[in-house]
N, C-alpha and C positions, 0 to 999 in steps of 0.2 A: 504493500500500500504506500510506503514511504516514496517509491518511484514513480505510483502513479500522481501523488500529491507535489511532487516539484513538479511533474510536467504542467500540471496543471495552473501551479503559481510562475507557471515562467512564459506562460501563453494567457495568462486573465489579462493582461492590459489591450490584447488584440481579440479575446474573446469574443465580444459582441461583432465588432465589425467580421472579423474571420465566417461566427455563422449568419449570418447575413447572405456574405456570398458564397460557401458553400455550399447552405442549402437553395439556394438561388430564391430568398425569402418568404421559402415556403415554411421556414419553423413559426414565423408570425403565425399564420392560419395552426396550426400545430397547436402552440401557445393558447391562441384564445379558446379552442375545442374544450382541454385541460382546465381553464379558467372558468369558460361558460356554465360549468359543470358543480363546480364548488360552492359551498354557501356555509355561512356561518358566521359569527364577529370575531374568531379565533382561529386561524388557519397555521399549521406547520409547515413550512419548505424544506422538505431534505435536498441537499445537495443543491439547494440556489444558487452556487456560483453567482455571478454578478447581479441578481436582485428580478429578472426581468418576468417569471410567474409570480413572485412576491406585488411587485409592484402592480405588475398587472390587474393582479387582485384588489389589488388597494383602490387604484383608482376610478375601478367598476363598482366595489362597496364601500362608500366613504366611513361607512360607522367601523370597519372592519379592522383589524391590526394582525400583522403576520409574522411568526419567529422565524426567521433565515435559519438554517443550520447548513453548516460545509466545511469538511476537513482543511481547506486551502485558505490561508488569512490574508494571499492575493487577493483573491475571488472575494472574500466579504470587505475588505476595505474599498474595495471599486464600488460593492452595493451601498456601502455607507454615503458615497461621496455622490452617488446618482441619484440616492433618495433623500437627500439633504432638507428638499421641501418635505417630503413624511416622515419626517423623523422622530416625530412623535408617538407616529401609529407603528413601526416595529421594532423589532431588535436583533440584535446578532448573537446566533451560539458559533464559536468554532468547535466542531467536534465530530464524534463519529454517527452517522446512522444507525448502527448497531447499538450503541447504547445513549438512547436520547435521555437527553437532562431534564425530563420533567413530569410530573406530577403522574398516577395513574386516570384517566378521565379527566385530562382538564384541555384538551383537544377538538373544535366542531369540525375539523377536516386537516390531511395532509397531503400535500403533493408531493410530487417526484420530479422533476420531469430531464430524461438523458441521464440520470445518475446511476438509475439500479443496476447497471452492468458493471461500476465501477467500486458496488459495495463487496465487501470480500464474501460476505454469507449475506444472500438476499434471505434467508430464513427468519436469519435472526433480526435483520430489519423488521421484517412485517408481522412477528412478534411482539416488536415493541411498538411500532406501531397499532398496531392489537389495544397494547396496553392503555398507549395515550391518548387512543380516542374514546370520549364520550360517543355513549348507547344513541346508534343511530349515524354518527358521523361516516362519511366519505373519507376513501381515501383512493387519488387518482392516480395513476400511473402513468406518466407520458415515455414513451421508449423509439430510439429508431430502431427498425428491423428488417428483415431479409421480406422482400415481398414475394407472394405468392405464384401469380403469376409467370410463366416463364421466359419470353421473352423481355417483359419487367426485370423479371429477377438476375438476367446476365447483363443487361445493361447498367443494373444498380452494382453487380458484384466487379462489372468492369469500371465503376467511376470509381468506386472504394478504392481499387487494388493498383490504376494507374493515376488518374487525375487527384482526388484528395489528397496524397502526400505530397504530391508538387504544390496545386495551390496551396497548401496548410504550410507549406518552407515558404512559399512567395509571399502570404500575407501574413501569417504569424511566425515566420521566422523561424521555424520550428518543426521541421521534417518530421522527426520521432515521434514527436507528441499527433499527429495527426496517422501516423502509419499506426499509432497503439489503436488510434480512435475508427480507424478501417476493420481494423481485426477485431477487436471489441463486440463490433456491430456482427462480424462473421462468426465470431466463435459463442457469441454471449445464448443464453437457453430461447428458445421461441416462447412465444406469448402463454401459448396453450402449456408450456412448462410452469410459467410463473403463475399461473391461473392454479394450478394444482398447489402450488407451494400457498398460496394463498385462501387454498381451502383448508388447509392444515390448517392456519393457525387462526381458523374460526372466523374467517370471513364466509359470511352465507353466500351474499349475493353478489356475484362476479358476472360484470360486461363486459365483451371485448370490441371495441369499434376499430378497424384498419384506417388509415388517411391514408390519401396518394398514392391508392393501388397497394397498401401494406408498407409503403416503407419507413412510414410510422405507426405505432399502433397506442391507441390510450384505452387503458383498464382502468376499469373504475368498481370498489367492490365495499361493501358495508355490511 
């Protein structure tokens, strides 16, 4: 984890703009699906990296306030300094997913979104997420994934394998970190696996919706 945590504090200052054009600004639409979906005046972010679900929420729910949480204190000082105008409505945990720092039931919803492949045991995350939410809450998962489709699917396995680690060097500077974030995507469990691990730890009710032909997919389970 300690490897994947520098790459990630050594590409948050190009973060945002990087996926931007990556994903040729299709993570926007991505993002608000994930948003549209939440509700509550008490929302958790795992893995927020620079603030942009967090925020997002914020400014769709005004009464609402959201805890950041991310192992990288790159990534949460960039959110501090973008949400400077809300700064009232959340706050910053640096830490792990696997053991969040708070309360049992004192949660109306948690996101995810791009992180859960980068948790070492997604188990034990949505365990404690389990824990932290109050009866009834949401908890979303936004993921990129391999789509279904096959002619989809070698076109996305060929952007991964040649184009993203060039552009990820050309705009973030940063070849490795983008060739991790290709294989991630290739090797990480399919949907229908994290659906199961999510039934284990007592979530009843699991949605899977695909975006863009599958090559995102957001879970949403309570």
């Amino acid at each position: 984890m300690s490897d994947t945590k520098t790459l990630f504090g050594t590409i948050a200052p190009q973060y945002d703009r990087a996926n931007a054009i990556l994903s040729f600004g299709l993570h926007q639409r991505w993002n608000r699906a994930l948003i549209n979906q939440m509700q509550g005046e008490h929302i958790l972010d795992l893995c927020a990296g620079t603030g942009e679900i967090a925020f997002g929420y914020l400014k769709k729910y005004p009464q609402a306030k959201v805890t950041l949480l991310d192992f990288s204190p790159e990534m949460l000082e960039i959110a501090q300094k973008k949400g400077v105008e809300l700064k009232e409505r959340f706050e910053v945990i640096c830490g792990d997913a696997q053991e969040i720092p708070l309360p049992d039931s004192s949660i109306d919803g948690v996101t995810i979104a791009y992180g859960i492949r980068n948790v070492q045991n997604p188990e034990k995350c949505f365990a404690e997420v389990r824990r932290v939410l109050r009866p009834g809450g949401l908890f979303g998962i936004l993921e990129l994934t391999r789509p279904s489709n096959p002619l989809l699917r070698i076109g996305h396995w060929a952007y991964l394998h040649t184009l993203l680690p060039i552009l990820g060097k050309c705009i973030a500077h940063n070849h490795d970190a983008y060739r991790y974030l290709s294989q991630s995507i290739g090797s990480f469990l399919a949907p229908s696996e994290l659906m199961e691990k999510l039934k284990k730890n007592d979530f009843e009710k699991i949605e899977k919706r695909p975006l863009t032909g599958g090559i995102a997919t957001l879970l949403l389970a309570s």
